[in-house]
Every structure is written in C-alpha cells, then in structure tokens.
Backbone as numpy.savetxt, mean C-alpha at the origin, in Angstrom:
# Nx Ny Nz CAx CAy CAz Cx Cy Cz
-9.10 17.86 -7.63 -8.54 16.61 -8.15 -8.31 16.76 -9.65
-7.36 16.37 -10.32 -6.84 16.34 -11.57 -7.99 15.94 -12.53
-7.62 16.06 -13.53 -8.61 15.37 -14.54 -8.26 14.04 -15.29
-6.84 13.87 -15.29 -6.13 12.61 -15.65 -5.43 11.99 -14.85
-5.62 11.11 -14.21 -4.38 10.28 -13.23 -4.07 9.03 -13.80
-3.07 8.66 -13.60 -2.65 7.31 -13.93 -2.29 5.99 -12.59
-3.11 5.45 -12.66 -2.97 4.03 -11.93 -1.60 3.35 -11.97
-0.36 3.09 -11.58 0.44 2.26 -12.08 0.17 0.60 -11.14
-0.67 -0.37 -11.77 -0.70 -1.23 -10.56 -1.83 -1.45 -10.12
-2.98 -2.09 -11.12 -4.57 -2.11 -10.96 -4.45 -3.76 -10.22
-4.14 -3.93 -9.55 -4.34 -5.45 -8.39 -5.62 -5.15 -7.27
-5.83 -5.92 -6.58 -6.64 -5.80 -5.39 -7.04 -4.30 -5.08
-5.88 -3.66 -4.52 -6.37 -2.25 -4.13 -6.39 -1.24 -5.30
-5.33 -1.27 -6.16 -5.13 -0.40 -7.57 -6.62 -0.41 -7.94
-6.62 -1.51 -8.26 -8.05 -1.50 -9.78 -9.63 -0.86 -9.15
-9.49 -1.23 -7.57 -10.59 -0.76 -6.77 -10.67 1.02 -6.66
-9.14 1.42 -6.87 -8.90 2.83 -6.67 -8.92 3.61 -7.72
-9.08 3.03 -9.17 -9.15 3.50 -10.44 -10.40 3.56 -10.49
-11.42 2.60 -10.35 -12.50 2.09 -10.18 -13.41 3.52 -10.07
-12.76 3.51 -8.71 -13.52 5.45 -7.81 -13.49 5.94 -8.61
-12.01 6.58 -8.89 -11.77 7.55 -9.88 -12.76 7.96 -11.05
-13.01 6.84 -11.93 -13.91 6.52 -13.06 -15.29 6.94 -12.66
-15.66 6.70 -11.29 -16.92 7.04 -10.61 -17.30 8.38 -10.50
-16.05 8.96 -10.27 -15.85 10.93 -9.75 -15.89 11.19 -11.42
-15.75 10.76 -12.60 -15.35 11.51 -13.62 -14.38 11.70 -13.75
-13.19 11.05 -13.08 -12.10 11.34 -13.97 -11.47 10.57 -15.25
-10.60 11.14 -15.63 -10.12 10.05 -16.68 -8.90 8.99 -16.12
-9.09 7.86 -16.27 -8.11 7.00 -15.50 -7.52 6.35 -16.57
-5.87 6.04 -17.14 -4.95 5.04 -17.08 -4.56 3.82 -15.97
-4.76 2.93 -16.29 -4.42 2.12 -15.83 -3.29 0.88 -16.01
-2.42 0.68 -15.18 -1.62 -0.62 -15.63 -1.71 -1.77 -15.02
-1.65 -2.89 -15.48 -1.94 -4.47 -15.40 -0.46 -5.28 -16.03
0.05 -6.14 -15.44 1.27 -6.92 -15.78 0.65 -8.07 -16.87
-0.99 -8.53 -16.55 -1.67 -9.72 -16.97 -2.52 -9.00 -18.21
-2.34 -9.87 -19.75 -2.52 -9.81 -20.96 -4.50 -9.85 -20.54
-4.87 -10.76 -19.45 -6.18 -11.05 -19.39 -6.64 -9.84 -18.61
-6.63 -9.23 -17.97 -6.68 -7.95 -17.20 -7.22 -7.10 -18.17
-7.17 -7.01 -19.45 -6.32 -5.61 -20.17 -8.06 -5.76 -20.43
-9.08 -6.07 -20.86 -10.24 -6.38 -20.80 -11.27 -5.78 -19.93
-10.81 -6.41 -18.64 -11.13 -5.78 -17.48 -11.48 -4.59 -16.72
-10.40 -4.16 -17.38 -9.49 -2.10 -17.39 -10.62 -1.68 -18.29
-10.90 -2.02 -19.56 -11.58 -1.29 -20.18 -13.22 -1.84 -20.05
-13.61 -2.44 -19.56 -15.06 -2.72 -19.38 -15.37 -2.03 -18.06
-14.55 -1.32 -17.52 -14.70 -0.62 -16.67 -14.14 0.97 -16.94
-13.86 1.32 -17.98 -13.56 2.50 -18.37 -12.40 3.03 -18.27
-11.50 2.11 -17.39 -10.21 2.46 -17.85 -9.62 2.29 -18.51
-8.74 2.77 -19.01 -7.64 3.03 -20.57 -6.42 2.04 -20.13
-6.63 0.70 -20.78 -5.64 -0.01 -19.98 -4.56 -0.06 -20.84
-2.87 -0.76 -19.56 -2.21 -0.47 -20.71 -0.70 -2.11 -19.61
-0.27 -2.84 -20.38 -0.30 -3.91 -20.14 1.42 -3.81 -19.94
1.82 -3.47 -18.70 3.08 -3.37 -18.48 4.45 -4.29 -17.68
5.25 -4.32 -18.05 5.86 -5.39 -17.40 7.31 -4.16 -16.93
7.18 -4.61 -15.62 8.60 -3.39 -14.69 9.83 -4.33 -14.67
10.52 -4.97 -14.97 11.64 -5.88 -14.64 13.16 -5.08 -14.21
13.79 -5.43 -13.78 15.37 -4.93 -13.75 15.96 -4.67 -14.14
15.76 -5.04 -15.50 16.49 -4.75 -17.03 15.61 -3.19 -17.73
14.79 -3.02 -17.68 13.88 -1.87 -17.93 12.17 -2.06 -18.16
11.81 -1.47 -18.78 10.01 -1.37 -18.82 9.72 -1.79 -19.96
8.82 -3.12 -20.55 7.94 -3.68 -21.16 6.52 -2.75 -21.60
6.47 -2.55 -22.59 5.26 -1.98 -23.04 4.74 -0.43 -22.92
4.13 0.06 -23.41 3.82 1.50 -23.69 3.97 2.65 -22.42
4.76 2.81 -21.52 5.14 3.57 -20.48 4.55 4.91 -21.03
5.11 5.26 -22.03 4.93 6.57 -22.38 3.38 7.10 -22.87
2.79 5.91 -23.22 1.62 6.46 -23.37 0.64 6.73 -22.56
1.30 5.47 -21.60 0.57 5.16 -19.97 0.32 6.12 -19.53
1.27 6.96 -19.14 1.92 8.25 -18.53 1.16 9.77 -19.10
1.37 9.48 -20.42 0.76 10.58 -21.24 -0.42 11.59 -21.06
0.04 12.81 -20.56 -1.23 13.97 -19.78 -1.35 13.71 -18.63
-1.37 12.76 -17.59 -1.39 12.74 -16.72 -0.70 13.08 -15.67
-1.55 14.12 -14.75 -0.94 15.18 -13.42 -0.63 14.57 -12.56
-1.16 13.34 -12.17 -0.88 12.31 -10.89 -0.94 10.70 -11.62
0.24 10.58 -10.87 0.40 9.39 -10.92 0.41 8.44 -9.30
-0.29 7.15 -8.96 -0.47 6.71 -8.15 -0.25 5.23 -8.25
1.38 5.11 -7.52 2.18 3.99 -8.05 1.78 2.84 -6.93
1.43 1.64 -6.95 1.07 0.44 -6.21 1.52 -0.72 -6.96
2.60 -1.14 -6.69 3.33 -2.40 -7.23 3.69 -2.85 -5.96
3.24 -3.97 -5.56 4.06 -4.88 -4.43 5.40 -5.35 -4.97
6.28 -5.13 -4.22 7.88 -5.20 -3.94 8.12 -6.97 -3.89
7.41 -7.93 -3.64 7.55 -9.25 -4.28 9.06 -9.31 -3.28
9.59 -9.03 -2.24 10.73 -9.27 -1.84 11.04 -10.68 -1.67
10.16 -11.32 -1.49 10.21 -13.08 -1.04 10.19 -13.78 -2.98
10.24 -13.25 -3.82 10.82 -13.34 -4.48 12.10 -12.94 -5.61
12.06 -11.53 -5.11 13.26 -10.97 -5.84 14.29 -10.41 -4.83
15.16 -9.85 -5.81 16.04 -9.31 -4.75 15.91 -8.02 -4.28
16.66 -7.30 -3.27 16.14 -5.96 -2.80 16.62 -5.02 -4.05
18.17 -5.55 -4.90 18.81 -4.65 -5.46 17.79 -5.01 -7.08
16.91 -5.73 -6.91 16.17 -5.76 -8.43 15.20 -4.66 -8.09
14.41 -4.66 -7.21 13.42 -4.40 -6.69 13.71 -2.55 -6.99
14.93 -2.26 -6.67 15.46 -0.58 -6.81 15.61 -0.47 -8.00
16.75 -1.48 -9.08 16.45 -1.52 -10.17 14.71 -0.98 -10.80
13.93 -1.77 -10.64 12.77 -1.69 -11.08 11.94 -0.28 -10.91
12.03 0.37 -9.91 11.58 1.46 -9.03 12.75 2.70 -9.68
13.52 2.42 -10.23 14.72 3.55 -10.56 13.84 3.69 -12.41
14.01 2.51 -13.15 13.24 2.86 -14.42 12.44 3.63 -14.03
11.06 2.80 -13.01 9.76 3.38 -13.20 9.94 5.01 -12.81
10.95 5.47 -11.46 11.00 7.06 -11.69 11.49 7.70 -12.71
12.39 6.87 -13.73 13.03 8.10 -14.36 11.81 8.27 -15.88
11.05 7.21 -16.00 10.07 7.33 -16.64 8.73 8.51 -16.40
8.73 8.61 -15.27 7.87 9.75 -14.69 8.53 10.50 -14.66
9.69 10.79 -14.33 10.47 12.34 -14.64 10.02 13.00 -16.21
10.29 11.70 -16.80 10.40 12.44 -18.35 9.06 12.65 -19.00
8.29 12.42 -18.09 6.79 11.95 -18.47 6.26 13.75 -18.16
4.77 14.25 -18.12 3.95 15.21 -17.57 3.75 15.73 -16.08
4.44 14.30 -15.69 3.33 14.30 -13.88 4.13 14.78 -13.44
3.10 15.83 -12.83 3.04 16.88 -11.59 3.46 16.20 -9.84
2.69 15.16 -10.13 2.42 14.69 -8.76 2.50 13.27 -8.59
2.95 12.48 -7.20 3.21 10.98 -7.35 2.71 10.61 -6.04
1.78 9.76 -6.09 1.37 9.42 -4.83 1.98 7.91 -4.38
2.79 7.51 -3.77 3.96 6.04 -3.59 3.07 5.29 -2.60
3.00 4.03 -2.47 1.93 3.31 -1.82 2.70 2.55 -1.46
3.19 2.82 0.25 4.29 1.97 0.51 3.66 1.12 2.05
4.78 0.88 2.57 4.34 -0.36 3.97 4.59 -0.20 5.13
3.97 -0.30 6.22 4.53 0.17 7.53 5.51 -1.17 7.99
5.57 -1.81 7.31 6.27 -3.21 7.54 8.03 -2.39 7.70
8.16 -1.55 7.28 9.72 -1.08 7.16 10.10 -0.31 9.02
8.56 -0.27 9.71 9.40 -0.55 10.71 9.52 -2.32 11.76
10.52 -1.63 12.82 10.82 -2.97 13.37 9.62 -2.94 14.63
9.66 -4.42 14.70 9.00 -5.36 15.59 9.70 -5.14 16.90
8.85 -4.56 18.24 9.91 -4.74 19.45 8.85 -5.17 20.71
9.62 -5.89 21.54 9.26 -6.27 22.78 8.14 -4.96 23.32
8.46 -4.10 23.52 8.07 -2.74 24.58 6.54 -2.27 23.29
6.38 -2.72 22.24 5.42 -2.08 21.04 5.39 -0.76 20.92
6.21 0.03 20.29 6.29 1.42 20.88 5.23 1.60 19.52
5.15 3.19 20.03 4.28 3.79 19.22 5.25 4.17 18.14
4.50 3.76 16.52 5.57 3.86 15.56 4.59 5.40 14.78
5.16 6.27 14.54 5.25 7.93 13.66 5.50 8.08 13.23
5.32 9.02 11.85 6.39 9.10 10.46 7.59 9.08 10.77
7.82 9.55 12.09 9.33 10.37 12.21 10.17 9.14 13.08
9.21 7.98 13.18 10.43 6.86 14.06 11.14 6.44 12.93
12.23 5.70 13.68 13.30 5.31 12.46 12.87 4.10 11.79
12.88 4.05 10.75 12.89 2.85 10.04 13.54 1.51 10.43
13.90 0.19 10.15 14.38 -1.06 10.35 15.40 -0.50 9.12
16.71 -1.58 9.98 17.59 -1.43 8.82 18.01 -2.66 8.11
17.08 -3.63 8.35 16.88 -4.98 7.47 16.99 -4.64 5.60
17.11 -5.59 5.20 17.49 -5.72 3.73 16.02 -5.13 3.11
15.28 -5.86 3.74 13.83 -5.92 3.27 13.22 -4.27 3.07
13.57 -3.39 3.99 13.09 -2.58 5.09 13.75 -1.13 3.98
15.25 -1.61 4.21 16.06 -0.08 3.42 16.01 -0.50 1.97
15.31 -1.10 1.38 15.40 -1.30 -0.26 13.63 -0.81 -0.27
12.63 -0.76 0.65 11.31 -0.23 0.54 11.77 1.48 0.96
12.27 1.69 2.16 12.81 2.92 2.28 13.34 4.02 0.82
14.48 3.13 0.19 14.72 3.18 -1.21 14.32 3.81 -2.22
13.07 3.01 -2.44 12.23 2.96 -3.50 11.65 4.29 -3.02
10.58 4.75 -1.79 9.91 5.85 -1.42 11.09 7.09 -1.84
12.25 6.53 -1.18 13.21 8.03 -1.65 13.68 8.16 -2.88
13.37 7.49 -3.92 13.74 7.84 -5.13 12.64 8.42 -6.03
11.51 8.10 -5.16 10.42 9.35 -5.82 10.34 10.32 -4.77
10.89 10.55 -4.11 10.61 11.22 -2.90 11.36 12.77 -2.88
12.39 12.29 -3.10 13.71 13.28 -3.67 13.78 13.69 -4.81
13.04 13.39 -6.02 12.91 13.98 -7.04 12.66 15.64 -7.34
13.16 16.18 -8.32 12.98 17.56 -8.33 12.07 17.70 -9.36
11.77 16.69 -10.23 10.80 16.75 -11.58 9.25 16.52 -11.02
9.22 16.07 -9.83 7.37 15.90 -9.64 7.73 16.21 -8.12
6.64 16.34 -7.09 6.12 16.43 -5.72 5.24 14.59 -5.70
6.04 14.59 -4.27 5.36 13.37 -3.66 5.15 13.46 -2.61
4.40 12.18 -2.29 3.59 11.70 -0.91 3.74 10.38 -1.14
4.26 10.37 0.04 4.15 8.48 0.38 3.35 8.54 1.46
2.49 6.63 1.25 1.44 6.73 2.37 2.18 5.02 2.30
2.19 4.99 3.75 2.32 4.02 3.66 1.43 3.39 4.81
0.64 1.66 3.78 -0.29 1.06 4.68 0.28 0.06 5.48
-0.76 -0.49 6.71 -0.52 -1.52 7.23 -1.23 -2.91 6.11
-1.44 -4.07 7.45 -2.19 -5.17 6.73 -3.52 -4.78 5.98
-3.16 -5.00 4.59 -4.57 -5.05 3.97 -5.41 -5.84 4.16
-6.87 -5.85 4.63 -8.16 -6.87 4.53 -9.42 -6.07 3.69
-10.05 -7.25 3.10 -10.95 -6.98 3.00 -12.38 -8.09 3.55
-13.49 -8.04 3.13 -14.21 -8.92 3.18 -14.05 -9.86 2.11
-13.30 -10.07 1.30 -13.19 -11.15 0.37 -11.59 -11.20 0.61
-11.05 -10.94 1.72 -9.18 -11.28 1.56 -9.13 -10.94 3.15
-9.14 -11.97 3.92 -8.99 -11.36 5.83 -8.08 -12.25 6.25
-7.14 -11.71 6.55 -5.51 -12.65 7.35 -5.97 -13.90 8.40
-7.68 -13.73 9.03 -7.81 -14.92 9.65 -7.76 -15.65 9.33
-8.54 -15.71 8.09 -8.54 -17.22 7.32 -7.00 -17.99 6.88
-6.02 -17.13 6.72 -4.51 -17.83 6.84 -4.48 -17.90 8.31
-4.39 -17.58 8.54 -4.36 -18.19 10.19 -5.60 -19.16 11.23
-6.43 -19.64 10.50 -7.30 -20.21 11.28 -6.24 -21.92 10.98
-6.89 -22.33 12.35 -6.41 -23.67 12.55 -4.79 -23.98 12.23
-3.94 -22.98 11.98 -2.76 -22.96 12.39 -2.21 -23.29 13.83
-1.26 -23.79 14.13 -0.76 -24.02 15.33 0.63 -23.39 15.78
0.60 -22.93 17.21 2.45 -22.94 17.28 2.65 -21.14 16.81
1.40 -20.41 16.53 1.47 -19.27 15.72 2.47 -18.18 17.32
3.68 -17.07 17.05 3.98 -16.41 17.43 3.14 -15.13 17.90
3.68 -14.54 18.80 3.77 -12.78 19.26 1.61 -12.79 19.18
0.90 -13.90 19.83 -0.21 -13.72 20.45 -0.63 -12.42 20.98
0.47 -11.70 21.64 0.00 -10.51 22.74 -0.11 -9.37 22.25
0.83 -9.80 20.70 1.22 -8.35 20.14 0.12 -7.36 19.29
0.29 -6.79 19.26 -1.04 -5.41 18.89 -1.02 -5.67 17.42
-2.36 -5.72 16.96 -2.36 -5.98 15.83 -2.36 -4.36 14.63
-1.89 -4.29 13.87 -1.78 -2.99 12.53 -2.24 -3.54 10.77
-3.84 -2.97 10.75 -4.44 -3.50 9.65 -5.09 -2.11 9.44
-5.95 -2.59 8.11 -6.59 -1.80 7.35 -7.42 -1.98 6.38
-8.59 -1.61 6.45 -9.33 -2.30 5.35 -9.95 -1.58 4.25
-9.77 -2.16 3.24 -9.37 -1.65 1.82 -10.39 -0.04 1.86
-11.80 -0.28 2.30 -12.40 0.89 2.15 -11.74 2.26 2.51
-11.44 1.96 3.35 -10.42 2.76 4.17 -9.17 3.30 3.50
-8.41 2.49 2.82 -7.50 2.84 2.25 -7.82 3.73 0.81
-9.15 2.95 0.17 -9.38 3.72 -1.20 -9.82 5.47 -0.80
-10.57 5.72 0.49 -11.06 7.00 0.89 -9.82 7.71 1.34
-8.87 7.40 1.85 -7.37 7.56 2.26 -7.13 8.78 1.07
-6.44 7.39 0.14 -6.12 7.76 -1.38 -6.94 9.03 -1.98
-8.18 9.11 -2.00 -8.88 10.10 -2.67 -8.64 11.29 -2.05
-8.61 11.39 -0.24 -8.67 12.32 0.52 -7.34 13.11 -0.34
-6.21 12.43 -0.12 -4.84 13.04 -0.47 -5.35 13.66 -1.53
-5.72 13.36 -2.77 -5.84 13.45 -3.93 -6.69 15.13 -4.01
-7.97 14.80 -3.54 -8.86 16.32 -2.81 -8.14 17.07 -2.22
-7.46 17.00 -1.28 -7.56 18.20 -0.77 -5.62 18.96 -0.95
-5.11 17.94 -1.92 -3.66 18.47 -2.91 -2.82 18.24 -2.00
-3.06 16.99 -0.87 -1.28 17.33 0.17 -0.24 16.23 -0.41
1.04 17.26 -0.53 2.35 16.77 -1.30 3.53 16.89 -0.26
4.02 16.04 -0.91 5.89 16.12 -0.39 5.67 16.32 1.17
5.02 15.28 1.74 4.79 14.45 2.78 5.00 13.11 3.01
4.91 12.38 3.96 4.47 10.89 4.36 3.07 10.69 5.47
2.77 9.80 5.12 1.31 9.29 6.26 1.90 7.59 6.38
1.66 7.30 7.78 1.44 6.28 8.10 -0.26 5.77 8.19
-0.76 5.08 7.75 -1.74 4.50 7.79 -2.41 3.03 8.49
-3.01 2.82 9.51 -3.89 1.85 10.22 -5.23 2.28 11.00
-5.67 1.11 11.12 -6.87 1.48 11.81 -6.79 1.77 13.52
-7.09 2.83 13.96 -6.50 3.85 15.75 -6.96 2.11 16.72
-7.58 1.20 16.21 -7.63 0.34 17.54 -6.54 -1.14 16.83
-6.27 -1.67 18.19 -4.97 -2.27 18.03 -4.88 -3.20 18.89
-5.83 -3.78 18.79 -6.21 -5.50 19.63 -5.21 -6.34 19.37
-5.06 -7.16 20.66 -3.86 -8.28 20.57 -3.97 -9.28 19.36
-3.10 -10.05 18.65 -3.86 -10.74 17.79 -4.44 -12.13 17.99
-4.20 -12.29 19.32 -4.88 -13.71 19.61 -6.56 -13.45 20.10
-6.72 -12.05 20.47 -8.33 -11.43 20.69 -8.91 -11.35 19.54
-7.86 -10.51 19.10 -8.86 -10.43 17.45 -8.54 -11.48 16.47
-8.02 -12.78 16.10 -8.09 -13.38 14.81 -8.96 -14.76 15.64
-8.67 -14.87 16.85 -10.06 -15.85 17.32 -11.15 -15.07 17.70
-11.73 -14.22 17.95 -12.59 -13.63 17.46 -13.06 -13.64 15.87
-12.27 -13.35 15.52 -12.76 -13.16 13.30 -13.45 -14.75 13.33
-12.33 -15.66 13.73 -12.26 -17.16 13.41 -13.77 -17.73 13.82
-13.87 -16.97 15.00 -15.29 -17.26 15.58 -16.72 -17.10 14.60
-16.73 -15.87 14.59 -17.71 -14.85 13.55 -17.48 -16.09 12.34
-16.79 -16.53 11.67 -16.71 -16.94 10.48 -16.88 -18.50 10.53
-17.17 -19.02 11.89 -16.97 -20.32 12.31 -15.73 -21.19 11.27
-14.93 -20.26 11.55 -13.50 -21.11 11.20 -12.52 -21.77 12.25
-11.61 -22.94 12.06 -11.36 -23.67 13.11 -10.12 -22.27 13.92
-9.70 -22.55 14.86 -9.30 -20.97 15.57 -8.18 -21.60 15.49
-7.41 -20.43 15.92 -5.49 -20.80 15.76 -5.09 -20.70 16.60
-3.82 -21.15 16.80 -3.78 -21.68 18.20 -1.84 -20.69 18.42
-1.91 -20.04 19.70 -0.74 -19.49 19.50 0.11 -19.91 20.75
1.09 -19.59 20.42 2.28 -20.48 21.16 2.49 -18.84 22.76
1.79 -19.52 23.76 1.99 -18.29 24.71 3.05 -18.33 25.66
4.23 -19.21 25.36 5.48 -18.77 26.12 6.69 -18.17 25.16
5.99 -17.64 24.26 7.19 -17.29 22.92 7.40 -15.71 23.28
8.69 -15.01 23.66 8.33 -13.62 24.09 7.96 -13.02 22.32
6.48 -11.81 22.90 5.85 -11.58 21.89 6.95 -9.90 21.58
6.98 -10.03 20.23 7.15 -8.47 19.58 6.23 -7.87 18.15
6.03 -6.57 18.91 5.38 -5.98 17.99 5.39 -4.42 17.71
4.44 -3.80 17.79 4.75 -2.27 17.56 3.33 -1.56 17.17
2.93 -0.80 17.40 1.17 0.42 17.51 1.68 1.68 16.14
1.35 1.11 14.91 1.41 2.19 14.04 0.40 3.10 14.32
0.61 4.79 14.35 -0.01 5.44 14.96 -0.18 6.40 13.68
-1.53 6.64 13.41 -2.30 7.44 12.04 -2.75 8.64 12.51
-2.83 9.48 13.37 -2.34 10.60 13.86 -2.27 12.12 13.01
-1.35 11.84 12.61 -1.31 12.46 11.48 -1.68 12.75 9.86
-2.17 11.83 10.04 -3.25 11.15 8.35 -4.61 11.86 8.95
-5.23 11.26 9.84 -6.30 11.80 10.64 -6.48 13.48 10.83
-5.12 13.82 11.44 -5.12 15.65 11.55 -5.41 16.32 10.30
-4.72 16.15 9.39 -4.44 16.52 8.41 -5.40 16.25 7.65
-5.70 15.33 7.08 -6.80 15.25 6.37 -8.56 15.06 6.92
-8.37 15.40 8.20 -10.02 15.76 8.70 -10.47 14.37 8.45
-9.70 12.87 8.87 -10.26 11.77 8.18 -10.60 10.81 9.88
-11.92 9.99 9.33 -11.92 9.65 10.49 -12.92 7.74 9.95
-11.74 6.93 10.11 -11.72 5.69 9.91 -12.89 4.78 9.93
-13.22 4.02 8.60 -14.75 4.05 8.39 -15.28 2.49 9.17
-14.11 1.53 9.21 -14.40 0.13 9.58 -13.47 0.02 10.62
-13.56 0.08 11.71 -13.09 -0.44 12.67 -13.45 -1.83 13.03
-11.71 -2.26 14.30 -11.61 -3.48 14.36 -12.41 -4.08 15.61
C-alpha cells in the first residue's frame, strides 16, 4: 500500500476510509465540500483540504490536495436528483484532468450498481452484463470511463450496492410506509464495514485497470428482510403493495470475492 493516498470525498463512507488509512500509517489527504468538516479531517490526522467540484471547474487547492500522492480514491455522490447528467460529466471531466496533471499512479472510482437495470426475471447482474441505458445510468457509466480510459494513471472501479450502516439502515425510510413496490424483489446492499475492508483489500494487494461489482452473496426478498429489520428495531413495518408486478436483479460479487480472497464480514 502506498504511503500517500488522497481521499477525494470524506462523507459517510470517505471519512470512515481515510480514517483506516490513518490507522495503517499512512499519510492521508483528504477532501470535504463543508468549511466545518475541515476541523474534523484534522483532529483525526488528516490533511484536510476544502473543495468545491462544480461544472464550471474546481474551487480550492486541487493541486495541493493531490500533491505526492500514488492513489487517489474518488467518492463523490453524483447528486443526479439534483443536477444534471451533463453537469455531473462536466464535474468528473475537471476532476480527471486534474489527476492527470497531478502524481497519481493509481485511481480507485467508487461507483454504483444502480447503472444496471431492474427486470422482471432478476437476472444475475456481472461486471460484464450490460449496463441501463437511462440518462441516470450512461452519465455514471461516463464518469467511470473517463478515469477508466485514461493513459496518465491505472484504474479500478468498484462499484457498490445499497449502503447501510448501523447508524444509516434503508428500513427506517421504509418503516410504516405504505403502497411500497417490487416486495418479491431480491434485495442488493452492503454494509459500510464491508465496503471499507473492500477498499483496503484493492489497495493491498495492487489490483488495477479492473471493475468489481460489490454486495453482500445473500439476497432476501425485500418484504422478508425490511419487516424483519422493522421488527428487530420495533419499528412500525411497511407495508407493500403485492399485486404490483415486482422487478429487480441479484448483483453477483463473484469476482471481488475470487480475486481478492475476500469473504463478506456482515451478512444479511
């Protein structure tokens, strides 16, 4: 593992994954969009650095961000329900050509299994199934291939399912909801521990200029498992609409697993 990496994107999972880092001894950069954050970063030993990505170009010290660092490990949520897909590439086109011109060796892209489609039959989804060709879908596609295709660094995209943790679990948006869709359909999550050991694995054992799909191998309907959670948590249960034909799809980690000798720490 490097001796300098840079965080782009210390939120929920970022700051938890810098966090490690700092733990192993390495030296971590970190970036934060929030002026109050920047505090945070450094009472925890990271070197923070207070950036804003917009469409128009990059806000604040990129270059220093960047500076010595062999890996970079980009986690910015894509905000599609608020921007547009063509800002969103905008934004992702600065941030690569900034790493081109930058040190890094290496780019680890933290993308979504959401880019594939939802179907009746739930097929088993693999790096190698096709993507959705929704707006949403080929502007995340996009973004992965514009660090992906680069000739100035080596990448890996991993891309996760639903994030949970014990302080952030999708039941609780869904408890006591009514009328809720696709009951039958197989559920594709992941929980953060999981994802930060993910991240490090790549990082150890140097695999590049790849993709991983990432979830947890069991894949309960979601009306078993979020009234179940709802239960455990004595939250009011949700109620799903069971003549709605259900669609969904079994992201299959397969290959994350082979490859990296990894074997999933919280199951559902």
């Amino acid at each position: 593992m490097d001796s300098k990496i840079c965080v782009i994107g210390c939120g929920w999972l970022g700051f938890s994954v810098a966090q490690k880092l700092v733990n192993l001894g390495i030296n971590v950069h970190g970036s934060t969009t929030s002026q109050e954050k920047l505090a945070l970063l450094e009472d925890s030993q990271i070197v923070p650095f207070e950036l804003q990505i917009s469409s128009e170009g990059i806000i604040g010290n990129i270059t220093s961000c960047l500076k010595q660092c062999q890996t970079v490990i980009i986690n910015i949520p894509p905000g599609l329900h608020k921007q547009s897909a063509n800002d969103y590439l905008k934004q992702m086109t600065h941030l690569r050509n900034a790493v081109a011109h930058a040190s890094v060796e290496k780019v680890l892209f933290i993308g979504s299994t959401s880019i594939y489609d939802n179907q009746e039959h739930y097929p088993i989804i693999t790096e190698d199934s096709p993507p959705s060709i929704s707006k949403k879908a080929l502007a995340l596609v996009g973004a992965e291939q514009l660090f992906y295709t680069s000739k100035q660094f080596k990448t890996t995209i991993l891309r996760f399912s639903g994030l949970f943790g014990e302080d952030r679990h999708p039941a609780r948006f869904l408890s006591g909801k009514i009328g809720l869709n696709n009951g039958n359909a197989p559920i594709n999550l992941i929980h953060k521990v999981d994802c930060i050991h993910i991240i490090l694995s790549i990082l150890k054992h140097n695999i590049w200029n790849t993709t991983f799909n990432a979830a947890t191998p069991s894949h309960p309907s979601k009306i078993d498992y979020y009234t179940s959670i709802c239960k455990q948590l004595q939250l009011p249960l949700p109620k799903f609409d069971k003549t709605h034909i259900n669609a969904g799809k079994i992201i299959d980690a397969t290959k994350l697993m082979t490859l990296l000798n990894y074997e999933f720490e919280i199951k559902l």
